[in-house]
N, C-alpha and C positions, 0 to 999 in steps of 0.2 A: 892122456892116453885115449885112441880112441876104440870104440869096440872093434870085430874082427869083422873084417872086410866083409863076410858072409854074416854079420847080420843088420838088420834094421830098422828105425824107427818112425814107426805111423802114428802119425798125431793126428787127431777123430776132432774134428767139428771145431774148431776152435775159431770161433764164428758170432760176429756181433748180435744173431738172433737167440744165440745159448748165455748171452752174457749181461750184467746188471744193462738196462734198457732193451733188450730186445724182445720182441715177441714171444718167443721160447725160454724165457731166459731161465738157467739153472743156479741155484743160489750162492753165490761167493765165487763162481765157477771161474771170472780172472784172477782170481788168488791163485791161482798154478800156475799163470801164464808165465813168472819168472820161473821155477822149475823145468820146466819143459823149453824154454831157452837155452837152461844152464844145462841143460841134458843132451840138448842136439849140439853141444859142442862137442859130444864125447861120441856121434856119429858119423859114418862117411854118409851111411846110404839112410834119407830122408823121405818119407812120403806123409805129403797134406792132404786131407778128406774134406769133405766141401758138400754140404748139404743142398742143392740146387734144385729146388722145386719149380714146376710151370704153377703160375695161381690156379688152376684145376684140377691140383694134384686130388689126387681120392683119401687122402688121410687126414685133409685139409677140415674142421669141422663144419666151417663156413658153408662148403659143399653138400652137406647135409642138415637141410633145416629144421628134421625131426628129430635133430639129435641136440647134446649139449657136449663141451670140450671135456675130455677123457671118457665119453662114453666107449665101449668095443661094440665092434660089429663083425660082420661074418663075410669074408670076402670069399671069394674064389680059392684063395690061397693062405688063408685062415684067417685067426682073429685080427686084429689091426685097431688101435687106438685112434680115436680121433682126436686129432691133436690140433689146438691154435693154429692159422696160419702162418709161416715160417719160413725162412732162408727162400722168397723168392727170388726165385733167377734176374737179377740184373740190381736188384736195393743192397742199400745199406744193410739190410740184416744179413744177409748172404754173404755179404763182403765176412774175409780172415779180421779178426781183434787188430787192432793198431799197435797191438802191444807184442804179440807174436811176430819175433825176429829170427828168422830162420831161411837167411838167405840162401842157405846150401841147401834146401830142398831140392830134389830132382823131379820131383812127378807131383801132380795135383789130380785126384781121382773125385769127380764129381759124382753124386749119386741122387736118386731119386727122381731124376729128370726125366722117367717115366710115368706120367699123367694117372695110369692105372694101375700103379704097384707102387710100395713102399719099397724103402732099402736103409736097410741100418748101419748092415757090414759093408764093410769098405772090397768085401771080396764077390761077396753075392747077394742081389735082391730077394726079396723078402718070399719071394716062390720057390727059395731056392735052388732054380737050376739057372737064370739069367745071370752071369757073368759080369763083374766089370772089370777084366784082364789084370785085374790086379799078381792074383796070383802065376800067371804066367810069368809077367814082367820080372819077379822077382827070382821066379827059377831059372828063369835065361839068364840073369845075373849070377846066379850059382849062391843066393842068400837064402839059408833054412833057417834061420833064428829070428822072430821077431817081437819085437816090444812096443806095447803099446801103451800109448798116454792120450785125455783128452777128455770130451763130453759128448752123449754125459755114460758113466760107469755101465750103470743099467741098463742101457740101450744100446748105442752104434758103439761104446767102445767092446760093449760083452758081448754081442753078437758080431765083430770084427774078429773078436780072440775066439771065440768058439769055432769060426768058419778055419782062423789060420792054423788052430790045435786037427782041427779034422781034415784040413788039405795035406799036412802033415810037418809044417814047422814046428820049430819049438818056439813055444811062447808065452810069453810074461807082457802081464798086468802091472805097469807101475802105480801103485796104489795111491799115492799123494800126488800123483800127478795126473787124478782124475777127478771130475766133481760128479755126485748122483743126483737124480730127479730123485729118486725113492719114492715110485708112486705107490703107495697102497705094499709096503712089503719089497717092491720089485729089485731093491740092493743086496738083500740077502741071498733072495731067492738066485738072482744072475749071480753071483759069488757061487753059490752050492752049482750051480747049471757050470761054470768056468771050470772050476777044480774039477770037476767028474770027469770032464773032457781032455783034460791035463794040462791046463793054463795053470802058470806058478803065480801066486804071487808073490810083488819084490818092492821095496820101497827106491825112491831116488835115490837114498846114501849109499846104497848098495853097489851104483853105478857109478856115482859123484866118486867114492871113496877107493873104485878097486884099482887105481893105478896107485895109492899109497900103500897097501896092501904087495905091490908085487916085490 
């Protein structure tokens, strides 16, 4: 069975720089990758997120010699992690996991490819007023429901679900079908930040399961 025409699923980062060898890598984080396979079989409407940095992106720590990897600093448009260099535009770390099968994708929403700003959510960069049409695209489709899966938890996937909870979808967290950095706290704390805002969350069985259930 598959979900209802209006609604669908954003897979966040799932990207050789988040995965055992890559630059960024978050820990165990292709242990979902079959989950989120077995999950978009049970979707029509598909959307990929793609972390695409220029090498001078400004979150980059490399780019700051005074600093060291996960120091914050104070941008323009607030705090901002500096974080390893990652997912640049045209490498192998950038490239989707080899394991990720999910030919019926419809759209690939690349983010960050702004030199001067971050961008977590797949909806809006990190100043939040800059736009990546995402959310249009989907209300022209007439889809208010969405779920999200991917990496890592704490970061583009909980700032995707807080942007799509406040543009006004409904929307859930598949919770084993995401892996966290957990820096310093930051998996709780984006949990408590999710639910306030009214992101459910739901496990895969809950989806795998509910055409048995009808």
């Amino acid at each position: 069975m598959s979900q209802s025409e209006r609604s669908a699923l954003i897979v966040v980062d799932v990207q050789n720089g988040f995965t055992s060898g890559g630059n960024l890598a978050v820990a165990h984080a292709e242990q979902i990758i079959p989950t989120i396979n077995q999950l978009a079989q049970h979707f029509d409407n598909i959307i990929l997120t793609q972390d695409w940095h220029p090498e001078n992106h400004i979150s980059f720590v490399e780019n700051h010699p005074d600093h060291q990897a996960y120091d914050m600093i104070q941008l323009d448009y607030g705090m901002q992690v500096l974080w390893p260099s990652h997912c640049v535009q045209g490498t192998r770390d950038a490239e989707f996991h080899p394991d990720l099968d999910i030919p019926t994708a419809q759209m690939i929403i690349r983010k960050g490819f702004h030199s001067h700003i971050d961008s977590y959510s797949a909806f809006m960069e990190a100043d939040h007023k800059t736009t990546t049409g995402l959310a249009g695209y989907l209300k022209e489709r007439g889809i208010d429901t969405v779920y999200i899966v991917g990496i890592a938890t704490d970061f583009c996937v909980a700032w995707t679900a807080m942007d799509a909870a406040k543009l006004g979808f409904k929307t859930f967290v598949i919770s084993d079908a995401t892996k966290a950095i957990d820096l310093q706290g930051s998996l709780q704390h984006a949990w408590q930040e999710m639910l306030a805002v009214g992101v459910k969350r739901v496990v895969a069985n809950q989806i795998l399961n509910a055409e048995k259930q009808q």
